[in-house]
C-alpha positions, 0 to 999 in steps of 0.5 A, spaced: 436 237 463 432 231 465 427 227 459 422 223 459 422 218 454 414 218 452 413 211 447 406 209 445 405 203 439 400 202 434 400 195 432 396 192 426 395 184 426 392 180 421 388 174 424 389 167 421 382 165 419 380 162 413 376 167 410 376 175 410 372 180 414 366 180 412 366 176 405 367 168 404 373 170 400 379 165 402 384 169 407 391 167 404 398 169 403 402 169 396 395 167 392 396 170 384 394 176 385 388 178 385 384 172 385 382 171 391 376 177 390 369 178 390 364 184 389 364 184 397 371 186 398 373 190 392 366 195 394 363 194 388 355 197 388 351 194 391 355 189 395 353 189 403 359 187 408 357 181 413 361 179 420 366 174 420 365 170 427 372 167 426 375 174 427 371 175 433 373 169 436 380 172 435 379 178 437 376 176 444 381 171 445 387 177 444 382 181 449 382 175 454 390 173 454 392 182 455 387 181 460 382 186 457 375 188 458 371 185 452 366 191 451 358 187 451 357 192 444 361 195 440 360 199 433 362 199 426 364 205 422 366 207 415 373 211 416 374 215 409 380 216 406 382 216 398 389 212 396 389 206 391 389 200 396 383 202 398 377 200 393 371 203 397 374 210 399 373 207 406 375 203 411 371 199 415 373 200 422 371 201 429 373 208 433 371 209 440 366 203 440 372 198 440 372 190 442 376 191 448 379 196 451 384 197 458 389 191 459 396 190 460 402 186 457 407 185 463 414 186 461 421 185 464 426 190 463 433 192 467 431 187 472 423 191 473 416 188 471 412 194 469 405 193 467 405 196 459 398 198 458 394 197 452 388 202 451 383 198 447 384 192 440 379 194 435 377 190 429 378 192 422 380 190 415 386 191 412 387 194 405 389 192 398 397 193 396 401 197 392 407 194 387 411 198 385 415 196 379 422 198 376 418 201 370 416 206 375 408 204 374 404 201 381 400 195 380 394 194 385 393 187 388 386 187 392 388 179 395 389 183 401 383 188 401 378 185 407 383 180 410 381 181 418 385 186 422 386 188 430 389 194 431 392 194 438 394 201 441 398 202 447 398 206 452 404 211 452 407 207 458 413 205 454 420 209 456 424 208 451 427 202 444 429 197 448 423 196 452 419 197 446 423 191 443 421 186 449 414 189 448 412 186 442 417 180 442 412 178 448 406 180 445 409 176 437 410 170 442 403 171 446 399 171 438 403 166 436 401 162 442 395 163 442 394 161 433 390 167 432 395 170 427 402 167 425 405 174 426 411 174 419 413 181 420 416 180 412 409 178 410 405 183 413 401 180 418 404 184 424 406 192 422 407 197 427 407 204 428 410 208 432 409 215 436 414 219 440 416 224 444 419 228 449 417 231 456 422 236 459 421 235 467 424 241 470 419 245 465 413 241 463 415 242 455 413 236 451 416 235 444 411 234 438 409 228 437 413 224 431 409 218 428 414 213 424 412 208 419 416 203 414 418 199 421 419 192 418 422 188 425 423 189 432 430 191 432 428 198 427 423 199 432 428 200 438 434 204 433 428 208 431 425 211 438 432 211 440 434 216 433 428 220 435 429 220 442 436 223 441 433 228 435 428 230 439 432 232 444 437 235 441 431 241 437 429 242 445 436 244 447 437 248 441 430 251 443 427 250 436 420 247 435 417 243 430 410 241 428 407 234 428 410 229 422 410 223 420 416 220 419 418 214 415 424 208 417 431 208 412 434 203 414 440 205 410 442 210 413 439 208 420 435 215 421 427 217 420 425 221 414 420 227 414 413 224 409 409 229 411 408 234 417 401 234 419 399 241 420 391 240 423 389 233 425 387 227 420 380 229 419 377 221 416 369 223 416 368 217 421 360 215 419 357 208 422 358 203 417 350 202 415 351 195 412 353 192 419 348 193 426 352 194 433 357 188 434 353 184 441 358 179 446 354 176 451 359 172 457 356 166 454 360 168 447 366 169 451 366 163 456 365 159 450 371 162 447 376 162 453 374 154 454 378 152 447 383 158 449 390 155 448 396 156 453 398 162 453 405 163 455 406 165 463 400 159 464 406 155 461 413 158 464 409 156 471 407 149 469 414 148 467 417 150 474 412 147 478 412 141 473 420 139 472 423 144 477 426 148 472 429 155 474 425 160 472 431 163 468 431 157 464 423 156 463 422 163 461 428 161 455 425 154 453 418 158 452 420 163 450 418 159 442 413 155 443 416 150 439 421 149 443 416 148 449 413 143 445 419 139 444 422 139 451 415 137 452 415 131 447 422 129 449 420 130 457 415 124 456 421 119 455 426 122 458 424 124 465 432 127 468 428 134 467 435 137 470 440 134 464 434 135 460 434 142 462 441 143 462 441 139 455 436 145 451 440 151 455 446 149 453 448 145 446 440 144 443 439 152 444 446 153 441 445 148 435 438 149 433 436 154 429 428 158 430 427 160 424 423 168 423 416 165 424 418 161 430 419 154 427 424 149 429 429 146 424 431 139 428 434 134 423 432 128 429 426 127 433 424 128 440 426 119 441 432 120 438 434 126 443 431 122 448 436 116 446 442 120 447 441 122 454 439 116 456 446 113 455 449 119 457 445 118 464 446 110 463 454 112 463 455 108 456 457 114 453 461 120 457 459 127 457 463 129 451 462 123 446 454 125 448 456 132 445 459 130 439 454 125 437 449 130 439 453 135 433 453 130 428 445 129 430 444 136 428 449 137 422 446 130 418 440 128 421 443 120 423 441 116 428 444 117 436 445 110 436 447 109 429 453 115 430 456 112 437 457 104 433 460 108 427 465 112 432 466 107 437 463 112 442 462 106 447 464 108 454 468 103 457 465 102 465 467 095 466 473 095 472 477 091 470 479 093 464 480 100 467 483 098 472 489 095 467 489 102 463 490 106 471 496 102 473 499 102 466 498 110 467 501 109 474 507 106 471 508 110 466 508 117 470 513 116 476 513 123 478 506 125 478 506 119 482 511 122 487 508 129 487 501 126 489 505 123 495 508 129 496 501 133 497 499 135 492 493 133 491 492 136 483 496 132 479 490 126 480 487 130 475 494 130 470 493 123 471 485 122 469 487 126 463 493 120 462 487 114 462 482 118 457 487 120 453 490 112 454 482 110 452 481 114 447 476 118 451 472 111 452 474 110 459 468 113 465 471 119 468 469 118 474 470 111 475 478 112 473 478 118 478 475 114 483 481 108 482 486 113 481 485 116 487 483 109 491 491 107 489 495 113 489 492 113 498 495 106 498 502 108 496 502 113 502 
């Protein structure tokens, strides 16, 4: 039997302003608990909500780089639910009315581009928080209650985990890009549910929809459509049906867990939101926005090929982190053998830099510094290898390039005469090579430049040794 793979994301982001939604209480992470209040975001009678144009700025700015349609109105509404993380019964949201609507992220994946597509963004708030304790009591801390929300819904394009994956690694990379949220997956601030099923081909039969929540990274989110996708089929083939259910991720046992089983759809008594008028963006409003827009991550792979002639291979890797980009760039402005450099970052920086979770980089040099060392490897005073080693002890002790070459008398030996002397005190010492050399084969010169580092203690230009060596072993024929 053929499947298909059906996947459609729900994507929570929280925005990274100073404020919450519609109060002036202070949007920040790990405060004392319940500190960063007010009657606004607690829902306490009386308290009327007021709009945070930061937030609109942000979603707008999210809108533009998934090349959205930034709707002229939109429209607040109350979403009724109870549970203890949600003080006023309800969540102010939008529904139909949304910011933007019908974008697209493009993802490369088995060596296609398809476009994934996003159904609308809507602004929101985001809830209170449950912590549970060992005493088996729940305390509620309202820190996060009212901190400003898009929820971005996907299309159901997306075919399966590992596409998943790449989607929202491009769309984390993006956010992170533009700085309207700083995307922790461990703090919260980018949550995502997941909805799956199946289609049989040949029959048309569809699989009821399972909707798994608890998914704390990327690679959870790739294992678990997988799981579903595999557990989906196996109840098909079998020709048993199950209903609608939310399911959770146990990461333990790398399986989806029954929560509930949704019998008849959520009914949430949408009721526009009184408190709040219709939400008006005029082209002025977003002009104004787009003109102080960061670059967004394709603008920047372009500009690096166009710019330093990078293969598109290597600039889609150096931004892929946007720290990484900038610390080319910072290195590129006193270094100005792009090619070396891009060699460089793809090989021993990449390889020895770690880039922590939320996209940071943990360099124990400067730009300067890393541009120095290139610099007198390019200049021949320290060869290729020596450069390596000094780069390592950059990384692992954070000392000068210049300081570390002194120390380890890493100077390149490129005066010809002193290499000279060290080439025919090889060829002396090395008769046969010679008369192998004499007797055609031409490999043994390698042999012998081997001799001449090892006889320099790695300080002799290799080229200049191959180059001699090769000049006075032709005399001899």
């Amino acid at each position: 039997m053929a499947y298909k793979t059906i996947v459609g994301l729900e994507i929570h982001v929280e925005l990274s302003t100073a404020t919450k939604a519609f109060c002036g209480c202070e949007n920040a992470y790990g405060r004392e608990p319940n500190t960063c209040v007010c009657p606004v975001c607690l829902g306490l009678p009386g308290a009327t909500p007021v709009l945070n144009k930061g937030a609109v700025d942000r979603a707008i700015e999210i809108a533009t780089a998934f090349h959205m349609d930034i709707q002229p109105k939109s429209t607040f509404y109350r979403k009724n639910y109870f549970y203890p993380d949600l003080t006023k019964g309800y969540q102010i949201t939008q529904t139909d009315a949304t910011v933007a609507k019908d974008g697209y992220i493009e993802v490369e994946h088995e060596g296609m581009t398809r476009k994934i597509g996003i159904a609308q963004i809507q602004l929101e708030e985001d809830t209170g928080k449950s912590l549970h304790t060992e005493e088996e009591t729940t305390l509620m801390d309202y820190n996060r209650a009212g901190v400003p929300l898009v929820e971005i819904v996907t299309e159901p394009d997306l075919t399966g985990g590992e596409e998943a994956r790449l989607f929202l690694e491009k769309l984390r990379n993006t956010l992170r890009y533009l700085g309207v949220s700083d995307v922790k997956m461990e703090e919260g601030s980018l949550r995502c549910d997941v909805n799956v099923n199946i289609k049989d081909e040949e029959s048309g039969e569809r699989s009821a929809i399972s909707e798994v929540k608890n998914l704390n990274s990327f690679r959870a989110v790739e294992k678990a459509i997988d799981y579903e996708v595999a557990r989906q089929k196996a109840l098909m083939e079998k020709g048993e049906k199950e209903h609608r259910a939310t399911r959770r991720w146990d990461d333990a046992k790398s399986e989806t867990v029954v929560m509930r089983v949704k019998y008849t759809a959520n009914d949430y008594r949408f009721a526009p939101e009184g408190d709040l008028g219709p939400l008006y963006i005029d082209e002025a409003w977003i002009r104004e926005v787009q003109d102080d827009m960061a670059e967004l991550p394709d603008v920047k792979v372009q500009r690096f090929i166009d710019t330093y002639g990078l293969k598109s291979y290597d600039a889609k890797v150096i931004c892929g982190s946007q720290a990484v980009a900038d610390f080319y760039e910072a290195v590129a402005e006193k270094f100005d053998d792009y090619e070396m450099l891009s060699n460089w970052f793809m090989t021993e920086f990449l390889r020895r830099i770690p880039i922590s979770e939320d996209g940071e980089l943990e360099v124990a040099f400067s730009a300067e510094d890393f541009a120095y060392l290139l610099k007198q490897i390019r200049d021949k005073k320290i060869n290729n290898n020596a450069g390596k080693k000094v780069f390592r002890i950059m990384c692992e002790e954070g000392k000068k390039p210049a300081d570390i070459i002194e120390a380890e008398g890493l100077t390149q030996i490129g005066d010809a005469s002193a290499i000279e002397g060290i080439v025919e005190e090889v060829l002396a010492e090395n008769p046969e090579s010679v008369q192998q050399f004499l007797n055609g084969k031409d490999r043994v010169v390698g042999f012998l430049v081997g001799q001449v580092m090892k006889k320099s203690r790695g300080k002799a230009n290799p080229q200049m040794a191959n180059e001699m060596l090769t000049n006075k072993l032709k005399a001899m024929q």
